[in-house]
Backbone as a printed PyTorch tensor [residue, N CA C, xyz], in Angstrom:
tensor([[[ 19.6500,  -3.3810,   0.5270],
         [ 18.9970,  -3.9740,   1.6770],
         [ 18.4430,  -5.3400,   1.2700]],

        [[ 18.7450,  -6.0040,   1.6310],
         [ 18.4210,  -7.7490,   1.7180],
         [ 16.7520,  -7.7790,   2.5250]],

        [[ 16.2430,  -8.6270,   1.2690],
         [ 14.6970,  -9.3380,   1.4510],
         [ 14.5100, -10.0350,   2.9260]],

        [[ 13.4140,  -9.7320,   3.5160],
         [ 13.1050, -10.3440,   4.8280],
         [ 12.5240, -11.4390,   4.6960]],

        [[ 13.1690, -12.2070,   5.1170],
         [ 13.1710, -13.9580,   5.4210],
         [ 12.4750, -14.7410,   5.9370]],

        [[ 12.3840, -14.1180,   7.2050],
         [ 11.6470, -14.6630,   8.7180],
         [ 10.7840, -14.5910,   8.3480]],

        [[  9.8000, -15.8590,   8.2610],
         [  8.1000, -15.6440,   8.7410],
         [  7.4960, -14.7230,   9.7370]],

        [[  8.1280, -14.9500,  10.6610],
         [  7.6950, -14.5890,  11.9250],
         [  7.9010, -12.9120,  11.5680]],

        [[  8.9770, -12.8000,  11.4540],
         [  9.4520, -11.0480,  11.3200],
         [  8.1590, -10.3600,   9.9480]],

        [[  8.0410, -11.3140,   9.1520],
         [  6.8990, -10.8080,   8.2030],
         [  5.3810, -10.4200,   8.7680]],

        [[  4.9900, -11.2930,   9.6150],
         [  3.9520, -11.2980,  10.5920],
         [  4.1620, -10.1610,  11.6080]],

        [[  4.9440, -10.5410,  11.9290],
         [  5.0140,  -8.9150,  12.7310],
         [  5.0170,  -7.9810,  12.2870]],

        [[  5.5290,  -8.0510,  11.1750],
         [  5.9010,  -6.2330,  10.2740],
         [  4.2690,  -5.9380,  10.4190]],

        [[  3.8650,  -6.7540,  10.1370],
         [  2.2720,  -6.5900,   8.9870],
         [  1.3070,  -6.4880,  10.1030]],

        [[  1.6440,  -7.2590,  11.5950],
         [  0.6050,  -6.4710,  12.8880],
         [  1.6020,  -5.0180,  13.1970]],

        [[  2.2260,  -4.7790,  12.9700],
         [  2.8690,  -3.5660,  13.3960],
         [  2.0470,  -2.2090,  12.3500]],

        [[  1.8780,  -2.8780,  10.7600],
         [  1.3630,  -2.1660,  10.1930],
         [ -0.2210,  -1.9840,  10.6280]],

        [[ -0.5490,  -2.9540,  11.3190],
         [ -1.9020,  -2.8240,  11.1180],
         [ -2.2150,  -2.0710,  12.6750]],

        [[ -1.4810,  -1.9200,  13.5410],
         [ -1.4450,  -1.3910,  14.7320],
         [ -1.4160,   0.3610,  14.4470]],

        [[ -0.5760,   0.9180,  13.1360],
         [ -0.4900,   2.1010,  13.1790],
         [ -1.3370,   2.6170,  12.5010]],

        [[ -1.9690,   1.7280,  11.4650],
         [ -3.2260,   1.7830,  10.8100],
         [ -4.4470,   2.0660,  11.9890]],

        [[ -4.6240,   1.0680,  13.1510],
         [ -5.8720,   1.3510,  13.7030],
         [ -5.1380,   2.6200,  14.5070]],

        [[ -4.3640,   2.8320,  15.3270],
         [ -4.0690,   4.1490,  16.3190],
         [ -4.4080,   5.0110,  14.9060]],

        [[ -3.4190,   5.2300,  14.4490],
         [ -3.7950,   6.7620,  13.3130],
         [ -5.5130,   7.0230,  13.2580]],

        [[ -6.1020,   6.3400,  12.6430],
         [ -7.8980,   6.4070,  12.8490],
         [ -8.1040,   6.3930,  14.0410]],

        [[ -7.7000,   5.8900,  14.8770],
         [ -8.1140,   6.4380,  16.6610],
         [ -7.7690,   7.8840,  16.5300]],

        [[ -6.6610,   8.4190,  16.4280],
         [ -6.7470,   9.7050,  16.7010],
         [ -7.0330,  10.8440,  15.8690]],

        [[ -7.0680,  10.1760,  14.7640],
         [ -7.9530,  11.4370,  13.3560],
         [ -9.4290,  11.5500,  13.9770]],

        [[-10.1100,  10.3900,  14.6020],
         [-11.4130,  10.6240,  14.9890],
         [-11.7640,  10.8930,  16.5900]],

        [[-10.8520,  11.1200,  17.0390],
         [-10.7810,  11.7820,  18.1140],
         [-10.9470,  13.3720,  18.5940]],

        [[ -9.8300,  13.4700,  16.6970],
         [ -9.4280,  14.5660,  16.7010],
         [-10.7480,  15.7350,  16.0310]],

        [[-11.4550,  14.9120,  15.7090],
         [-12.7050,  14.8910,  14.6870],
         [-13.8660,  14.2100,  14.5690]],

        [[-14.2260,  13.7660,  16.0460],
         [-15.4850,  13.0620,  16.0950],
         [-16.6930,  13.0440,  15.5510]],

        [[-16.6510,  12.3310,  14.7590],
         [-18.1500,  12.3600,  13.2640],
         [-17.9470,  10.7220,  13.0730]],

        [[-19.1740,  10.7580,  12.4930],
         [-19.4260,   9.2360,  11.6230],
         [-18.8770,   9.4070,  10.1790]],

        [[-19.0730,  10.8380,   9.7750],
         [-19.1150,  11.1280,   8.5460],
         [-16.9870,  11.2710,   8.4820]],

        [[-16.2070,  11.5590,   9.2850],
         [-15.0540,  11.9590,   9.3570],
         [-14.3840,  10.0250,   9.2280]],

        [[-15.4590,   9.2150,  10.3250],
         [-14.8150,   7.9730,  10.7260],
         [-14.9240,   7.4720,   9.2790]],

        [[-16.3690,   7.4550,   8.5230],
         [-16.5450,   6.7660,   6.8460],
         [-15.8670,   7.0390,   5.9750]],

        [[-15.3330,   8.8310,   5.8310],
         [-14.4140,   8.6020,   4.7410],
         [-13.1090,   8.1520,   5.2340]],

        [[-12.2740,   7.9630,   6.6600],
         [-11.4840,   7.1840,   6.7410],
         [-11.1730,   5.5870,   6.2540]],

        [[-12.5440,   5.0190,   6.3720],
         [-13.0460,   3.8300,   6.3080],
         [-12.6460,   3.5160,   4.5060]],

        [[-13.3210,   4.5740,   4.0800],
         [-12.8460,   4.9600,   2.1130],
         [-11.8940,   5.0530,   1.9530]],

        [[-11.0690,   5.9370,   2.8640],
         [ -9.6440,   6.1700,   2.3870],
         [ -8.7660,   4.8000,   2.6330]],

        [[ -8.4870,   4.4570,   3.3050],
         [ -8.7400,   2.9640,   3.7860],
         [ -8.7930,   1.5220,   2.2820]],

        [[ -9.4720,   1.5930,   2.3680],
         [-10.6750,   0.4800,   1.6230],
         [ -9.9150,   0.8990,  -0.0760]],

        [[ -9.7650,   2.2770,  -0.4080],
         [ -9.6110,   2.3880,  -2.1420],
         [ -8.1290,   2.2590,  -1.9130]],

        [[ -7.3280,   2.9260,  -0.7410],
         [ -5.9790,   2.7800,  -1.2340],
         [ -5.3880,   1.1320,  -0.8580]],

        [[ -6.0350,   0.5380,   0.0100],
         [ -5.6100,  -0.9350,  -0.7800],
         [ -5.7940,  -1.4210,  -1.8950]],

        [[ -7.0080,  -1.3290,  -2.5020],
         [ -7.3190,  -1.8470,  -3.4960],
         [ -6.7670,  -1.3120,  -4.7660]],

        [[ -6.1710,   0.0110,  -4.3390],
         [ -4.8080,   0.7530,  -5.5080],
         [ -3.9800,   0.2580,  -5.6760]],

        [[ -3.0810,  -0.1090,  -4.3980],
         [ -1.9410,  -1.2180,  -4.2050],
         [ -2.4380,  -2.1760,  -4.3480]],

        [[ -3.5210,  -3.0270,  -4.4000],
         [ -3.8470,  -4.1770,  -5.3660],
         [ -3.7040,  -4.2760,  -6.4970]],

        [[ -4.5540,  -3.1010,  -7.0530],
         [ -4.1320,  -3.1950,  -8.4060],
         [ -2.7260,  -3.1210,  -9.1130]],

        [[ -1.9440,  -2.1490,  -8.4980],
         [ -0.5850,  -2.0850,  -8.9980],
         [  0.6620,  -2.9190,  -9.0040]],

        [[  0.2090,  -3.8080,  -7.7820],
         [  1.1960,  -4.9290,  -7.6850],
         [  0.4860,  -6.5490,  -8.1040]],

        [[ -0.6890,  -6.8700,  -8.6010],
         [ -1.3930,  -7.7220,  -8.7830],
         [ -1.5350,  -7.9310,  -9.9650]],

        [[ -2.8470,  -7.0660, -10.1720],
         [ -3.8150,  -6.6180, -11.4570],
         [ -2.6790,  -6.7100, -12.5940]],

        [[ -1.9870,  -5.8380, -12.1200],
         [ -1.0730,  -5.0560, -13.1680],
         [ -0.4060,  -6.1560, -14.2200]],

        [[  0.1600,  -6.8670, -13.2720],
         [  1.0300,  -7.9460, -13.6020],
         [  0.2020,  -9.2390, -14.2380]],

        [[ -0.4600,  -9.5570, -13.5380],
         [ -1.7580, -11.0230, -13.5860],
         [ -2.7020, -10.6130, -14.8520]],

        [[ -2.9080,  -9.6110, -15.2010],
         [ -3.6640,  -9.3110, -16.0350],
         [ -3.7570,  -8.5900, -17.2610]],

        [[ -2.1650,  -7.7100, -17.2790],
         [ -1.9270,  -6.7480, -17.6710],
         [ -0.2240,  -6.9440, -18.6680]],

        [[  0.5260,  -6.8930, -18.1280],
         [  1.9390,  -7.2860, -18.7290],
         [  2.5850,  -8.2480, -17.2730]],

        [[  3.4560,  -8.9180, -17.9070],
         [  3.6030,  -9.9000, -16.9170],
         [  4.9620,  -9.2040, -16.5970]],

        [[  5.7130,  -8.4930, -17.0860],
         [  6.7760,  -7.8060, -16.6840],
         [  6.6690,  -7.2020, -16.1470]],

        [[  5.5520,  -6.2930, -15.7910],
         [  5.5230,  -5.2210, -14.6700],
         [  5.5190,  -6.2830, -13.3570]],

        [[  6.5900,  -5.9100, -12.8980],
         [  6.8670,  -6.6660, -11.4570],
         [  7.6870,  -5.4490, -11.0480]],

        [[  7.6150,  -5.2710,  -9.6590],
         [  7.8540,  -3.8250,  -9.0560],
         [  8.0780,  -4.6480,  -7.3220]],

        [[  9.2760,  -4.1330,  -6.7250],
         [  9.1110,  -4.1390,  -5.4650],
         [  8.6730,  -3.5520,  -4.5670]],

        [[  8.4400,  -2.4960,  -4.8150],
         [  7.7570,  -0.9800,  -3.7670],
         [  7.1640,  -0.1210,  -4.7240]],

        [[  6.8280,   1.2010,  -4.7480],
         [  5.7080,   2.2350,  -5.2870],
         [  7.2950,   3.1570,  -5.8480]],

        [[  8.0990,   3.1240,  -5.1380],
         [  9.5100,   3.8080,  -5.8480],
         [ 10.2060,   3.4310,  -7.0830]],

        [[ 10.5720,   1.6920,  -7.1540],
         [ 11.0730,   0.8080,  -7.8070],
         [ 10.0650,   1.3480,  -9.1980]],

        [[  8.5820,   0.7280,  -8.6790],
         [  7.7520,   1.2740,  -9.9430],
         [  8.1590,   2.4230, -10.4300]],

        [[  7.8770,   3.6880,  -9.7710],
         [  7.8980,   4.7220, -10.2300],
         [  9.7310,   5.1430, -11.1520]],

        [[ 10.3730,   4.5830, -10.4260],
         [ 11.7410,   4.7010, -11.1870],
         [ 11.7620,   3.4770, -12.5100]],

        [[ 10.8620,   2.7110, -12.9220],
         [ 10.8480,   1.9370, -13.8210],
         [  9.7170,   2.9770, -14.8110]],

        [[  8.7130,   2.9880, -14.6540],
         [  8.6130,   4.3280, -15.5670],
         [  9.1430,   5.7130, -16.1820]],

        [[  9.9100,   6.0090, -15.0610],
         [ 10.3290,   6.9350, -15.5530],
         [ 11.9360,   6.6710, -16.9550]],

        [[ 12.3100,   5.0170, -16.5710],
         [ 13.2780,   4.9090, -17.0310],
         [ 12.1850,   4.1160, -18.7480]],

        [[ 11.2470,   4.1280, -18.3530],
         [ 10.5200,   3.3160, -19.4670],
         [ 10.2600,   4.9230, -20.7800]],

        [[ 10.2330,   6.0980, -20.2090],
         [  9.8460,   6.8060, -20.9740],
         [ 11.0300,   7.5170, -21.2230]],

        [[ 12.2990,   7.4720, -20.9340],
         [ 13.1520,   7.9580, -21.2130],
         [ 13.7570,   7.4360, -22.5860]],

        [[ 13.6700,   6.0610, -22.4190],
         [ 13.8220,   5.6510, -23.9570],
         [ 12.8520,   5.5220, -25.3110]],

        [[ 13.8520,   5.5340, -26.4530],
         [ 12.8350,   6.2220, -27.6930],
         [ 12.2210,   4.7510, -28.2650]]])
C-alpha cells in the first residue's frame, strides 16, 4: 500500500480520527454516566498518546536512531525479527 500524499486527505484522516475518538467517549459515557467513568476515559486518552509518543518519537530522537517503525505492527515484526537473530 502506497504512502498518503494529499495534504488535504491527511487532514481529513486525522478529523475523521478525531471524530471517532470524541463519538466513542460520547457513548461509553452515556453508556455509563459518571465523572469518575468520563476521567478515566480522559486517562485512557491522555497515556495512550503519549505511548505512541514515545514509541515513534522518544524512541528514535533519543534512544537509537534506527528504530524507525511505520505502524505498531512494522515495530512489532521488527522485534520479533531483532530477537530471532543470535
Amino acid at each position: 500500500m502506497a504512502d498518503l500524499q494529499s495534504k488535504r486527505l491527511i487532514v481529513a484522516k486525522g478529523c475523521l480520527f478525531l471524530v471517532i475518538a470524541a463519538v466513542s467517549f460520547g457513548l461509553v459515557v452515556a453508556e455509563a454516566p459518571s465523572w469518575k467513568v468520563a476521567g478515566l476515559l480522559v486517562l485512557l486518552c491522555w497515556s495512550s498518546c503519549r505511548f505512541y509518543y514515545f514509541l515513534f518519537y522518544v524512541l528514535e530522537k533519543y534512544v537509537d536512531p534506527s528504530l524507525r517503525y511505520a505502524g505498531l505492527w512494522a515495530m512489532l515484526r521488527e522485534i520479533q525479527k531483532r530477537r530471532r537473530r543470535p
